[in-house]
BADOPA-232187 format. One record per residue (C-alpha): residue number from 1; x negated, y negated, z negated; chain. Coordinates in nm, 2 decimals, always signed. Layout:
<sites>
SITE num      u      v      w cadena
SITE NUM      X      Y      Z      A
...
</sites>
This chain:
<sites>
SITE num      u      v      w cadena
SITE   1  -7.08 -10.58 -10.41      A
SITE   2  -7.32 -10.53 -10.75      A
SITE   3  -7.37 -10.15 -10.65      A
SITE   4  -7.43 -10.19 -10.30      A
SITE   5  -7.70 -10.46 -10.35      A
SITE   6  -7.80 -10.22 -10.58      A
SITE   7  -7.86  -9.97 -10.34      A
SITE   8  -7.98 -10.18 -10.06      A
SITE   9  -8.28 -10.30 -10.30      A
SITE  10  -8.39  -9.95 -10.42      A
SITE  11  -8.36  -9.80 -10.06      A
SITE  12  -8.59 -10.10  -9.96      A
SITE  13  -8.81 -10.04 -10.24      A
SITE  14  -8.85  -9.66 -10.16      A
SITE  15  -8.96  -9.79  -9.80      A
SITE  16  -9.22 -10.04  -9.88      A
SITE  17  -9.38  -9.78 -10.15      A
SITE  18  -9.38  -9.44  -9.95      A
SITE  19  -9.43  -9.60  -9.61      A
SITE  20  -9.82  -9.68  -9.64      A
SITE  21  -9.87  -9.34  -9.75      A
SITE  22  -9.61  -9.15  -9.48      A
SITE  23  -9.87  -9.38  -9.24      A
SITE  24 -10.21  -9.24  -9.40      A
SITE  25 -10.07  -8.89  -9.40      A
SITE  26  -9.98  -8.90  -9.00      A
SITE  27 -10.31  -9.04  -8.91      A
SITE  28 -10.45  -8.74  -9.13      A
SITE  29 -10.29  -8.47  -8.97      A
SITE  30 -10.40  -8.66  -8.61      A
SITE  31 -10.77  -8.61  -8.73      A
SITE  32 -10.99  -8.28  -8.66      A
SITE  33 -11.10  -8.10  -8.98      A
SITE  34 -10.79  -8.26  -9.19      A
SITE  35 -10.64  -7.99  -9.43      A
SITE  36 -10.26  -8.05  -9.31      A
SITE  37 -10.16  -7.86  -9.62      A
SITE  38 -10.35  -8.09  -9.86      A
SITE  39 -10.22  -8.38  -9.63      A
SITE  40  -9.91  -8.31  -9.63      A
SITE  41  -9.90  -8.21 -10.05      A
SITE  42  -9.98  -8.56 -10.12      A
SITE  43  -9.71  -8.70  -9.93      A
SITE  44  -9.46  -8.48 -10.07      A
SITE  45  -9.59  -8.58 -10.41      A
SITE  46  -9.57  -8.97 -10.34      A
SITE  47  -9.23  -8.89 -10.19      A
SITE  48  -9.12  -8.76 -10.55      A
SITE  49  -9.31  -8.96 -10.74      A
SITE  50  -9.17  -9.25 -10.59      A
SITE  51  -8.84  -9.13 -10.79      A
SITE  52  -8.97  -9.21 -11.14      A
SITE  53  -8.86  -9.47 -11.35      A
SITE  54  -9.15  -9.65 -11.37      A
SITE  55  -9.24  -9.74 -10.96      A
SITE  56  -9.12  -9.97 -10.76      A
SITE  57  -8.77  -9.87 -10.61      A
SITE  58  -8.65  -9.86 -10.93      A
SITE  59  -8.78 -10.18 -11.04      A
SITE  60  -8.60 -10.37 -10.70      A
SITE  61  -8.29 -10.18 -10.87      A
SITE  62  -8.32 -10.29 -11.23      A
SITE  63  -8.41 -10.62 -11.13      A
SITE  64  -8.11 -10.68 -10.81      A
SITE  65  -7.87 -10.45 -10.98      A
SITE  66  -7.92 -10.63 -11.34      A
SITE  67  -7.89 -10.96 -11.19      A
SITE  68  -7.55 -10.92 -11.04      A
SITE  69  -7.40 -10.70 -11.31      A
SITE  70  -7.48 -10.95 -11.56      A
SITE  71  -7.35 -11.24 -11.39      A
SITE  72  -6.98 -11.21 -11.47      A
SITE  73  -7.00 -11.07 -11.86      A
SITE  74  -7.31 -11.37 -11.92      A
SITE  75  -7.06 -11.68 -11.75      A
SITE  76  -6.77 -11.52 -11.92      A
SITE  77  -6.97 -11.62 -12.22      A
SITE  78  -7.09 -11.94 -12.14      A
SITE  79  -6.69 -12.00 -12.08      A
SITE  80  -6.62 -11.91 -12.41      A
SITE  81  -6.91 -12.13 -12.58      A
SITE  82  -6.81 -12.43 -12.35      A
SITE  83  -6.44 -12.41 -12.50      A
SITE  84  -6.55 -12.29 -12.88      A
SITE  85  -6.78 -12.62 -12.83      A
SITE  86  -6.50 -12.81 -12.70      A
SITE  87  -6.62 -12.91 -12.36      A
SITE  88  -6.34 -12.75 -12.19      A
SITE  89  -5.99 -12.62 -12.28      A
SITE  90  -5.84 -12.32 -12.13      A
SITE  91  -5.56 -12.47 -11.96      A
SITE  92  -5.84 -12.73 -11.83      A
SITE  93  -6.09 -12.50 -11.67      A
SITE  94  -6.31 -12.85 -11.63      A
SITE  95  -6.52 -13.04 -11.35      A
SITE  96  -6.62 -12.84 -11.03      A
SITE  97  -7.00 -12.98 -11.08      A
SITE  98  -6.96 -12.83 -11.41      A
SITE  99  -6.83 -12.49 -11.33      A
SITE 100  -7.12 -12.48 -11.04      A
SITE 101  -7.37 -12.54 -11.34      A
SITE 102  -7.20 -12.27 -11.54      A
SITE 103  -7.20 -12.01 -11.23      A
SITE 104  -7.63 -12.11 -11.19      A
SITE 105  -7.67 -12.11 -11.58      A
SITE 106  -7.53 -11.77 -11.55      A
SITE 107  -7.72 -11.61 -11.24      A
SITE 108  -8.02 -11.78 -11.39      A
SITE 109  -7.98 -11.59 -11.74      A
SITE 110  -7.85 -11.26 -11.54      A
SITE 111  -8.20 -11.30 -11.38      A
SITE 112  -8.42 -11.36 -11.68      A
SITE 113  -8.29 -11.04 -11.90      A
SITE 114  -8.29 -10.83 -11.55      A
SITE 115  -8.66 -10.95 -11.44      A
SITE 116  -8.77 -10.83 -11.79      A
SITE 117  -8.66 -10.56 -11.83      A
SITE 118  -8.73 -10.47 -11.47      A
SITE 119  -9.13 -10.58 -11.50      A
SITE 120  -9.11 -10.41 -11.86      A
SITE 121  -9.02 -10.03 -11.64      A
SITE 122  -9.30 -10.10 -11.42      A
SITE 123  -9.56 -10.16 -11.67      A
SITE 124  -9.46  -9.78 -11.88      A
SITE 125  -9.72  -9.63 -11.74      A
SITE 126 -10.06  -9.83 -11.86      A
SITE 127 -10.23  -9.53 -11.98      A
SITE 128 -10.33  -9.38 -11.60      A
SITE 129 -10.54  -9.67 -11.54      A
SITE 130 -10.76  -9.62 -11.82      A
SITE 131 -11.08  -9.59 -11.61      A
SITE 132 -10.99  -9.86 -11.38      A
SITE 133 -10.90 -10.14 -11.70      A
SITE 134 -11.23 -10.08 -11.87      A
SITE 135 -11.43 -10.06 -11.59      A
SITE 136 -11.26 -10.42 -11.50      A
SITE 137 -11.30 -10.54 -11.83      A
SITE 138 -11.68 -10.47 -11.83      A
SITE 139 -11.68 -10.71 -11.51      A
SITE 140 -11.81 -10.46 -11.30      A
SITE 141 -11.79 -10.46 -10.91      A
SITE 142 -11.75 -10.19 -10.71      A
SITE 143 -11.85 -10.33 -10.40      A
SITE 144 -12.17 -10.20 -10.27      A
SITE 145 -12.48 -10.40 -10.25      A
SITE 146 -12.35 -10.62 -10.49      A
SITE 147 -12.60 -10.64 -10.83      A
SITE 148 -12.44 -10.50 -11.13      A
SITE 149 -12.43 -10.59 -11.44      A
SITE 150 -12.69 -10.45 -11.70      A
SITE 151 -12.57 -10.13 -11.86      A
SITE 152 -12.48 -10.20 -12.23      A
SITE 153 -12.70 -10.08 -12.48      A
SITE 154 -12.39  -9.97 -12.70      A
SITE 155 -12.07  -9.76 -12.64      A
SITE 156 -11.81  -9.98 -12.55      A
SITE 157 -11.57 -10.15 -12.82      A
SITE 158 -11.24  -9.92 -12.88      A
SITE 159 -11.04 -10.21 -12.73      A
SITE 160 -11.16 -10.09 -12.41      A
SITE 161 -11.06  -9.74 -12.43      A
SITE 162 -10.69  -9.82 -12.53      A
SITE 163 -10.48  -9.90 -12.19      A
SITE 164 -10.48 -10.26 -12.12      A
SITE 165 -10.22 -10.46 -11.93      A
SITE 166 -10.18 -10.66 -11.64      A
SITE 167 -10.14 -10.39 -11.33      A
SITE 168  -9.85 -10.60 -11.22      A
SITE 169 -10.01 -10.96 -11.20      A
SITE 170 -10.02 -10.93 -10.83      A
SITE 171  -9.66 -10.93 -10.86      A
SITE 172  -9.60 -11.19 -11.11      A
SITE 173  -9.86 -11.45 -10.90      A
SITE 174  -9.66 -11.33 -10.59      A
SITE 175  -9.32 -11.45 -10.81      A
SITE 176  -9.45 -11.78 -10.97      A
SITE 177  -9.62 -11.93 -10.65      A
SITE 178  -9.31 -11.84 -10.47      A
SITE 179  -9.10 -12.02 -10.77      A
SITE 180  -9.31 -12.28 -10.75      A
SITE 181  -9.23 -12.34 -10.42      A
SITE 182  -8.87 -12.34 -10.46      A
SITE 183  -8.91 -12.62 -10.69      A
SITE 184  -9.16 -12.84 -10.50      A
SITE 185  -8.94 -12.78 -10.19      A
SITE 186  -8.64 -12.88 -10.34      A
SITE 187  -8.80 -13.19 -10.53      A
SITE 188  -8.93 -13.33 -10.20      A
SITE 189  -8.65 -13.27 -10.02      A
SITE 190  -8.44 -13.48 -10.30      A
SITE 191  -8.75 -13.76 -10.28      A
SITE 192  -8.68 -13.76  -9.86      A
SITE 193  -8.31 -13.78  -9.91      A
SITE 194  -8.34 -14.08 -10.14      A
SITE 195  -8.60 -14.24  -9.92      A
SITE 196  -8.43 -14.23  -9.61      A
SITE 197  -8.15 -14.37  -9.72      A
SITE 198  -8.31 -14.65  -9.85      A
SITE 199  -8.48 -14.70  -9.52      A
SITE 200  -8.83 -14.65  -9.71      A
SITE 201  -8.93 -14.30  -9.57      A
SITE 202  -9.28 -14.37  -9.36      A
SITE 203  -9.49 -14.14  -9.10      A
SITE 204  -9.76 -14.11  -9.37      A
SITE 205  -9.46 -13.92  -9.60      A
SITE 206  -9.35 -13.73  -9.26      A
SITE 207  -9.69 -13.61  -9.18      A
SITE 208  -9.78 -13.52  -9.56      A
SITE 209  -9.49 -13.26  -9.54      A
SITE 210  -9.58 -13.12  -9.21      A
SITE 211  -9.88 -13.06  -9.33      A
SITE 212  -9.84 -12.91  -9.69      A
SITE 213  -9.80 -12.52  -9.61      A
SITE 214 -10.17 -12.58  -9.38      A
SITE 215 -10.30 -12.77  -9.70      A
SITE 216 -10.16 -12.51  -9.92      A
SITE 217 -10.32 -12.25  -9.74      A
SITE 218 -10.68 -12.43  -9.70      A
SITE 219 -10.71 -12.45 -10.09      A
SITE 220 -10.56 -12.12 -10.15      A
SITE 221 -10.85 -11.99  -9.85      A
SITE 222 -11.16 -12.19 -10.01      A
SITE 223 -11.03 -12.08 -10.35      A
SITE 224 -11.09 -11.70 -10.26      A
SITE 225 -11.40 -11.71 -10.01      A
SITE 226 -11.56 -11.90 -10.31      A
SITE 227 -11.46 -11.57 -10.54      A
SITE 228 -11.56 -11.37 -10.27      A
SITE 229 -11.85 -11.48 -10.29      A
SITE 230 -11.97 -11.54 -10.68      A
SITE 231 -11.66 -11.36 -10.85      A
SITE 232 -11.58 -11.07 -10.62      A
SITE 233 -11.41 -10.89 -10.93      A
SITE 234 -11.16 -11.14 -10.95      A
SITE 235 -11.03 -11.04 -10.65      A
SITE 236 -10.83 -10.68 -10.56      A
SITE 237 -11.06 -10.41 -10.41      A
SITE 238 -10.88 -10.34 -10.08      A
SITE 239 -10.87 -10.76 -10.05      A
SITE 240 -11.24 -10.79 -10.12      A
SITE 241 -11.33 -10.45  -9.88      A
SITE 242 -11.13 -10.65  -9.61      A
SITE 243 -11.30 -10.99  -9.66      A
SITE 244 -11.62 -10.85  -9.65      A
SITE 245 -11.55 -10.65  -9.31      A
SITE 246 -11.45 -10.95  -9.16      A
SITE 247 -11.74 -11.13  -9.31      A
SITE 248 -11.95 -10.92  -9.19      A
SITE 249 -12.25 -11.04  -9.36      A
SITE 250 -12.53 -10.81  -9.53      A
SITE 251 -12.46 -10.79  -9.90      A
SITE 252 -12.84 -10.87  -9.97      A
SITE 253 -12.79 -11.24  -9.82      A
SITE 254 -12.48 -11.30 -10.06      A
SITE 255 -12.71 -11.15 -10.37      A
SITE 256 -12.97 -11.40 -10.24      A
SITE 257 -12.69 -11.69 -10.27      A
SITE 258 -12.54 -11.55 -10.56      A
SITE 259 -12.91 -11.60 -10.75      A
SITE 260 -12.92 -11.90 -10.60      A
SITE 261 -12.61 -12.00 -10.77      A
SITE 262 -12.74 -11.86 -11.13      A
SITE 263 -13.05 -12.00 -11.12      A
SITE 264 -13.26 -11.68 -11.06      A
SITE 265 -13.37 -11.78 -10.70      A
SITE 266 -13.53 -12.13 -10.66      A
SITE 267 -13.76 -12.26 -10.37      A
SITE 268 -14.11 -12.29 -10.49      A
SITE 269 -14.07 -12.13 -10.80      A
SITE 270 -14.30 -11.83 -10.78      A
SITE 271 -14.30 -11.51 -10.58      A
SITE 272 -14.17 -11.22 -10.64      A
SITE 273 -13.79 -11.36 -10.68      A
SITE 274 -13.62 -11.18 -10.36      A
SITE 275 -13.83 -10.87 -10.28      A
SITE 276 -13.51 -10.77 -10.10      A
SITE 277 -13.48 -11.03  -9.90      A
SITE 278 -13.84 -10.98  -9.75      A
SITE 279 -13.72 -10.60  -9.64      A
SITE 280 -13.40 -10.79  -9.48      A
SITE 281 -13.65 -10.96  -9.29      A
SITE 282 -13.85 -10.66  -9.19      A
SITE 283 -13.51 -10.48  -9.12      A
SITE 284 -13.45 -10.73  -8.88      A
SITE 285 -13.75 -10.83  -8.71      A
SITE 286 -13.83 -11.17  -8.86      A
SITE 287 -14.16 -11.26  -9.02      A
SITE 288 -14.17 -11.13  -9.38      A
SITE 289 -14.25 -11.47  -9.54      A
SITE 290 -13.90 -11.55  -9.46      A
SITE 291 -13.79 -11.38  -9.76      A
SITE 292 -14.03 -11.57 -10.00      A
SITE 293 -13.84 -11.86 -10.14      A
SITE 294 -14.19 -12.00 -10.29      A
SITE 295 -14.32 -12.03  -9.97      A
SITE 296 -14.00 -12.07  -9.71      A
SITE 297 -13.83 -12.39  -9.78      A
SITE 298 -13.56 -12.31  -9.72      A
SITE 299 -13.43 -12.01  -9.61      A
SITE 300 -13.42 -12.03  -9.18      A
SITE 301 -13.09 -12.05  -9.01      A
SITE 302 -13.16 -11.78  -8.84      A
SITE 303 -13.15 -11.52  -9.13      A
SITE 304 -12.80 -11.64  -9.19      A
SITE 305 -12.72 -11.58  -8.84      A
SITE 306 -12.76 -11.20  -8.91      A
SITE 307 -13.00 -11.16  -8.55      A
SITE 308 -12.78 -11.36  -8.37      A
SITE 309 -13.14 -11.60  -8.30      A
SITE 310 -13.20 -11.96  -8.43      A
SITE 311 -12.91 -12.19  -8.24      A
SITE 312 -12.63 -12.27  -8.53      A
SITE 313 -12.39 -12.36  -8.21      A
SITE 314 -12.44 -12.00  -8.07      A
SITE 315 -12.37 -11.80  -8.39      A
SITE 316 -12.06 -12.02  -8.44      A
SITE 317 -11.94 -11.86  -8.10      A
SITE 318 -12.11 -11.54  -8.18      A
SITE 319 -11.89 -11.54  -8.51      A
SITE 320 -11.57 -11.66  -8.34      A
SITE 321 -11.60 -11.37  -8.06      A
SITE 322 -11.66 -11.09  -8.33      A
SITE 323 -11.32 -11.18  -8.56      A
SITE 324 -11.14 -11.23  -8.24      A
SITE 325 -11.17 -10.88  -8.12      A
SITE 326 -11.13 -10.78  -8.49      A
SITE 327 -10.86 -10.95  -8.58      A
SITE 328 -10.69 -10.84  -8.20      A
SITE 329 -10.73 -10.48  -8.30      A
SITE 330 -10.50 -10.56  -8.57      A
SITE 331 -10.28 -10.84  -8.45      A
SITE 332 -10.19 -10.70  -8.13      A
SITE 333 -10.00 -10.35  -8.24      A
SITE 334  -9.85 -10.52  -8.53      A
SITE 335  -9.70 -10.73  -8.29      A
SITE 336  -9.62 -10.50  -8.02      A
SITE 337  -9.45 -10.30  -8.29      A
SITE 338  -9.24 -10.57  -8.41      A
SITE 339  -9.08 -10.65  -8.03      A
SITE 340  -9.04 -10.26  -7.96      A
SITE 341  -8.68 -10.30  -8.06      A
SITE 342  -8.60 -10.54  -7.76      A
SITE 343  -8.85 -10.44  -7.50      A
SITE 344  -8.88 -10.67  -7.24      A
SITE 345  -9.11 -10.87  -6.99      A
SITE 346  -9.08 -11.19  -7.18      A
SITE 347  -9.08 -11.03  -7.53      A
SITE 348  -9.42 -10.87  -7.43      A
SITE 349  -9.56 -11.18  -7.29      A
SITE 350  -9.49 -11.36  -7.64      A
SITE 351  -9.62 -11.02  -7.85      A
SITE 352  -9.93 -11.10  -7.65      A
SITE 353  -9.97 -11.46  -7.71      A
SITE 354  -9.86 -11.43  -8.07      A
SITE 355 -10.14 -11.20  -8.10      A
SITE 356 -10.38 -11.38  -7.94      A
SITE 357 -10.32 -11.72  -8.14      A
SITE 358 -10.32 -11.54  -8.46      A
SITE 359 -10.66 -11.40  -8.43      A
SITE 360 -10.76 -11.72  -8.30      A
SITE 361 -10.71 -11.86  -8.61      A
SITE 362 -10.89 -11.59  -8.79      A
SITE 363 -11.17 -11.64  -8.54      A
SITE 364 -11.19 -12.00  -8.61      A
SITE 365 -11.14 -11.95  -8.98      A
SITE 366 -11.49 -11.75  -8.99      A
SITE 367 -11.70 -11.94  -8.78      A
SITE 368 -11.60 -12.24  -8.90      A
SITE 369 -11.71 -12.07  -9.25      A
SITE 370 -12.07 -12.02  -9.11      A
SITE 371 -12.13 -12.32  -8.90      A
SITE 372 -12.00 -12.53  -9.18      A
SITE 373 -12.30 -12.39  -9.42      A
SITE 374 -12.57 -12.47  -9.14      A
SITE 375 -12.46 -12.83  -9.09      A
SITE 376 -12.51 -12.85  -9.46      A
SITE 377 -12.83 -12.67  -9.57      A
SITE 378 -13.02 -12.76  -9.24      A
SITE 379 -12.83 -12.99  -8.97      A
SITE 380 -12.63 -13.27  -9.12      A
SITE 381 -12.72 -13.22  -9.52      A
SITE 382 -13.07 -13.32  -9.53      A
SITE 383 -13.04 -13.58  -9.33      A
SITE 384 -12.79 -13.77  -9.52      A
SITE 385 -12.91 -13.68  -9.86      A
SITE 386 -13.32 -13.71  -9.93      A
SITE 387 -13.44 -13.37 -10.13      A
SITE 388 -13.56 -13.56 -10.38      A
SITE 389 -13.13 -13.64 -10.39      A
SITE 390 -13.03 -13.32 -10.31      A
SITE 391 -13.28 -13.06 -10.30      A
SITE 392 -13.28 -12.70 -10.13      A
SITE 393 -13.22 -12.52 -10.37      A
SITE 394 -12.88 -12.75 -10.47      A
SITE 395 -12.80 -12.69 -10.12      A
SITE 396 -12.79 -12.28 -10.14      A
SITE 397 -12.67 -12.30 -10.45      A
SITE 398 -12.32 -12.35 -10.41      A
SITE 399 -12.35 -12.70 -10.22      A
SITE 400 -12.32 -12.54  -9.86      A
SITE 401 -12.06 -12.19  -9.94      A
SITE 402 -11.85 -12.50 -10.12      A
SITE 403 -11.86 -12.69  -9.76      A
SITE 404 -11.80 -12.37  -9.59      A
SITE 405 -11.48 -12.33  -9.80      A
SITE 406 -11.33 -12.63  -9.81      A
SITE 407 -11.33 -12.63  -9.43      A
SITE 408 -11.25 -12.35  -9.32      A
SITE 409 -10.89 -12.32  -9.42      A
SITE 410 -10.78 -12.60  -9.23      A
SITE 411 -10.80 -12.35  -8.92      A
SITE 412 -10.44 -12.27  -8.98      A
SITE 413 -10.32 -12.55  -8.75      A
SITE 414 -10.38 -12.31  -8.50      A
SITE 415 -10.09 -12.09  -8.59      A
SITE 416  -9.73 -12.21  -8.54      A
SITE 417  -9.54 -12.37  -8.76      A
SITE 418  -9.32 -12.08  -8.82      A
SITE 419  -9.63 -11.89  -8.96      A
SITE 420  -9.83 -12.14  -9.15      A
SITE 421  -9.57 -12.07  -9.46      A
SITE 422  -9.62 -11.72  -9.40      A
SITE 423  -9.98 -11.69  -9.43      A
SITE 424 -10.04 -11.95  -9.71      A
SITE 425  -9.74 -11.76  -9.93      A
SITE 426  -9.98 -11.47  -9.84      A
SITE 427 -10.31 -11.61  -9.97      A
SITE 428 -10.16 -11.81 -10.23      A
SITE 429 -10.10 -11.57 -10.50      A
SITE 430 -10.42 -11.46 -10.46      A
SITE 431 -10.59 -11.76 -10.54      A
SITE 432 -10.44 -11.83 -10.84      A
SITE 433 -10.55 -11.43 -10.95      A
SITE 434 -10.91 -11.53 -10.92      A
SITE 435 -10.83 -11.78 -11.25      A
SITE 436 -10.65 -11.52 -11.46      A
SITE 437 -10.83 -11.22 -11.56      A
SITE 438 -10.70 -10.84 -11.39      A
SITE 439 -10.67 -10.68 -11.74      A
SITE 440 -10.60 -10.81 -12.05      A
SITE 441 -10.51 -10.69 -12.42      A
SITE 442 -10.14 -10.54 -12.40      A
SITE 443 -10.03 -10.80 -12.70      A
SITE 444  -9.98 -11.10 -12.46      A
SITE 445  -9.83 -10.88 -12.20      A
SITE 446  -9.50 -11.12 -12.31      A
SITE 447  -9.67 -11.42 -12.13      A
SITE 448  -9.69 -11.24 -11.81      A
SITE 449  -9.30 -11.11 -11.86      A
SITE 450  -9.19 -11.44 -11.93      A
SITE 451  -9.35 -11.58 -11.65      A
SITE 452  -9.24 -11.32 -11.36      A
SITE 453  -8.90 -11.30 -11.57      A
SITE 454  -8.86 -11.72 -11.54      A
SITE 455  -9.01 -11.75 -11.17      A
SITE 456  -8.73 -11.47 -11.03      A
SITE 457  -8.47 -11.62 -11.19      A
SITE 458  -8.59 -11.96 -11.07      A
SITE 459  -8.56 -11.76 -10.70      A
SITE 460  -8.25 -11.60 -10.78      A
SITE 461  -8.06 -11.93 -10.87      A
SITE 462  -8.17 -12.08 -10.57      A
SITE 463  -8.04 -11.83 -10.34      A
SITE 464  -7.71 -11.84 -10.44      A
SITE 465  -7.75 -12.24 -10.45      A
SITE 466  -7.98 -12.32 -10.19      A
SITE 467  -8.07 -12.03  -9.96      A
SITE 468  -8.22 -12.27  -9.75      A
SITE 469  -8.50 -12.29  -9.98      A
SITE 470  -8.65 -12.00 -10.01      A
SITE 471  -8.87 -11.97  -9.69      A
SITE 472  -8.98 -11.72  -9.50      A
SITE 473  -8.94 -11.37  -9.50      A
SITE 474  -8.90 -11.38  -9.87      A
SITE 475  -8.55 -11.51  -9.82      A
SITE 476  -8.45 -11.33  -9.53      A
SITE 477  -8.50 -11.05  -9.71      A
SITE 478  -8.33 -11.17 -10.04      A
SITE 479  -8.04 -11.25  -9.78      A
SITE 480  -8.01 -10.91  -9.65      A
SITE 481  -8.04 -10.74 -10.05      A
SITE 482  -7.81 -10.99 -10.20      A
SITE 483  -7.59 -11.04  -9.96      A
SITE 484  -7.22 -11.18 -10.11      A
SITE 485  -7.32 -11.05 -10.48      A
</sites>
């Protein structure tokens, strides 16, 4: 059973790696002017490269395989140390409870050595991203229209020209947030078991779990829409190119807000502080004093309605209407796809509505971003706080993107159920990337092992206990790999 999980897990790691770029390479050849020689030399390269020790099937092997391996030779050992300690004999194997500790004990040790040495493979090859670590490291963004940082006046230190660590704290976030929610999951459901039998269990408790995964989600959301916004390094690139294309906002208004947020744009402190804002407004068609901060006060609706005119209630739809057809684009195939193995009337009908709920809540999750920010700087805000309170200034400085995030999230009650957990496992991990840095010096690459080494075995142990508890399609596919290991 150990070898064929084994297999299973590098077989599904070889998928989910060369997959995205077997999909890149077809759309190439389906282009005019695409070299298919060059096209198809890069997939035959990822193909092979996929192969190596250091990528991702053979991490999913190392990790699966180690875990089951060491199972039997690790609770052999605990046997022995019960009985040298005297806590069992031979002849009286012990307790049941205690031989079900023993058996998790073991899987859970099986899974801390395999994790390690698994997320210890897939870190060999530090030295490629060279570039990429110090470029990181000198906080610089790549996103376009975002300011830079001032060029240094000296080389950089040698620290940055050594490889630095941390390509794999995607993964590990991805590992302790789903940990983490192993443990919660199983702690409240131990607190509802207790309750209700004690008769004690109210609606309030009921409706608190019902809504964790949407509550979950909401922080995880405002936590990266507020990076997005005034740490957009923090986040991955292909994240923040994604979130700024559904944004769809001109990257001079963020810079405006970002000053805003530093202190380097302030109504009525002078002109000359947003020179580009005044050829956003020319750009546009708007008066040019709209872009003067010492003489607009503040900043009209309208230029954050990106030409959409001067009615917050209409940009709101505007906005919702835009990320619905974007988000259809995408939502719509993916689903289609999905039901193509059981074609039928009814499992096209439900592809459809899927679809269409899904990017409903993307929809709603955008505009209810914007329209939140104008019933803060300029509908509700100022007439609930005076500016001598709560000037404009505090308003564009933080005060309105902070309502904007906040809100926004809870737009995930429009999804099912089903999905909620989905979606906030999704955005979760990212979240708690925007408080750890990207790169970091190799010597405490051990924290970062023991932590993705501690959360897997945390999900190991509770699939063999407690499959039940790991949600989603997490454990589905943990089902499938493990299966009777």
């Amino acid at each position: 059973m150990a070898a064929s999980s084994l297999l299973r897990a590098y077989a599904l790691g070889y998928l989910s790696s060369t997959s995205p770029r077997l999909i890149t390479t077809l759309i190439s050849l389906s282009r005019k002017g695409e070299s298919k020689e060059a096209a198809l030399s890069k997939l035959f390269q990822s193909l092979r490269a996929a192969f190596a020790a250091d990528r991702f099937p053979a991490f999913c092997a190392v990790l699966v395989g180690g875990s089951t391996l060491l199972h039997a030779p690790i609770r052999r050992l605990l046997a022995r140390g019960s009985i040298a300690l005297g806590l069992r004999t031979r002849r009286a194997p012990g307790r049941a409870s205690d031989l079900l500790h023993q058996r998790s004990l073991a899987t859970f040790l099986a899974t801390l050595l395999a994790a390690w040495l698994a997320l210890s493979l897939l870190n060999g090859r530090r030295g490629r991203e060279r570039g990429a670590a110090a470029a990181t490291a000198a906080g610089e963004s790549k996103d376009p229209g975002r300011e830079p940082p001032p060029a240094p006046a000296v080389p950089e230190p040698a620290p940055l020209e050594s490889a630095l660590a941390g390509r794999t704290m995607d993964l590990t976030l991805f590992a302790a947030t789903r940990a983490l929610d192993v443990v919660v999951g199983e702690l409240w459901a131990r607190r509802r078991s207790r309750r209700l039998a004690a008769g004690r269990w109210t609606r309030a408790e009921a409706a608190l779990g019902q809504l964790a995964d949407a509550g979950v989600f909401a922080v995880s959301a405002g936590t990266v829409m507020w990076a997005w916004f005034y740490r957009p390094a923090r986040l991955p690139r292909a994240y923040n190119r994604w979130i700024r294309e559904a944004a769809a906002v001109d990257d001079r208004l963020v810079l405006a807000l970002q000053r805003a947020k530093t202190g380097h744009f302030v109504y009525g402190g002078g002109p000359g502080q947003a020179p580009f804002l005044q050829d956003m407004c020319r750009d546009y068609g708007w008066p040019v004093e709209w872009g003067d901060p010492a003489t607009t006060i503040p900043l009209p609706c309208e230029v954050v309605h990106m030409g959409v005119g001067p009615s917050c209630e209409r940009h709101a739809a505007s906005r919702f209407l835009g990320a619905f057809k974007f988000a259809l684009a995408t939502y719509l195939p993916l689903n289609l796809v999905l039901r193509a193995r059981s074609p039928s009337k009814k499992a096209l009908v439900q592809a459809v509505a899927d679809a269409v709920r899904s990017s409903s809540f993307l929809a709603a999750f955008i505009s209810i971003f914007y329209y939140s920010i104008c019933l803060c700087r300029t509908r509700l805000g100022p007439k609930i706080f005076s500016r001598d309170t709560v000037t404009p200034t505090m308003w564009d400085a933080g005060l309105d993107i902070g309502a904007g995030c906040a809100l926004c999230g809870w737009s995930i009650l429009i999804e099912a159920p089903r999905r909620r957990h989905e979606v906030a496992a999704f955005v979760a991990p990212r979240a708690a990337a925007t408080f750890f840095p990207r790169r970091y010096d190799p010597k405490f690459q051990w924290r970062e092992k023991l932590a993705f080494a501690t959360s897997a075995a945390v999900i190991f142990t509770c699939m063999q206990e407690r499959p039940e508890r790991v949600r989603g399609v997490l454990g589905r596919v943990l089902k499938q790999v493990l299966g009777d290991a």
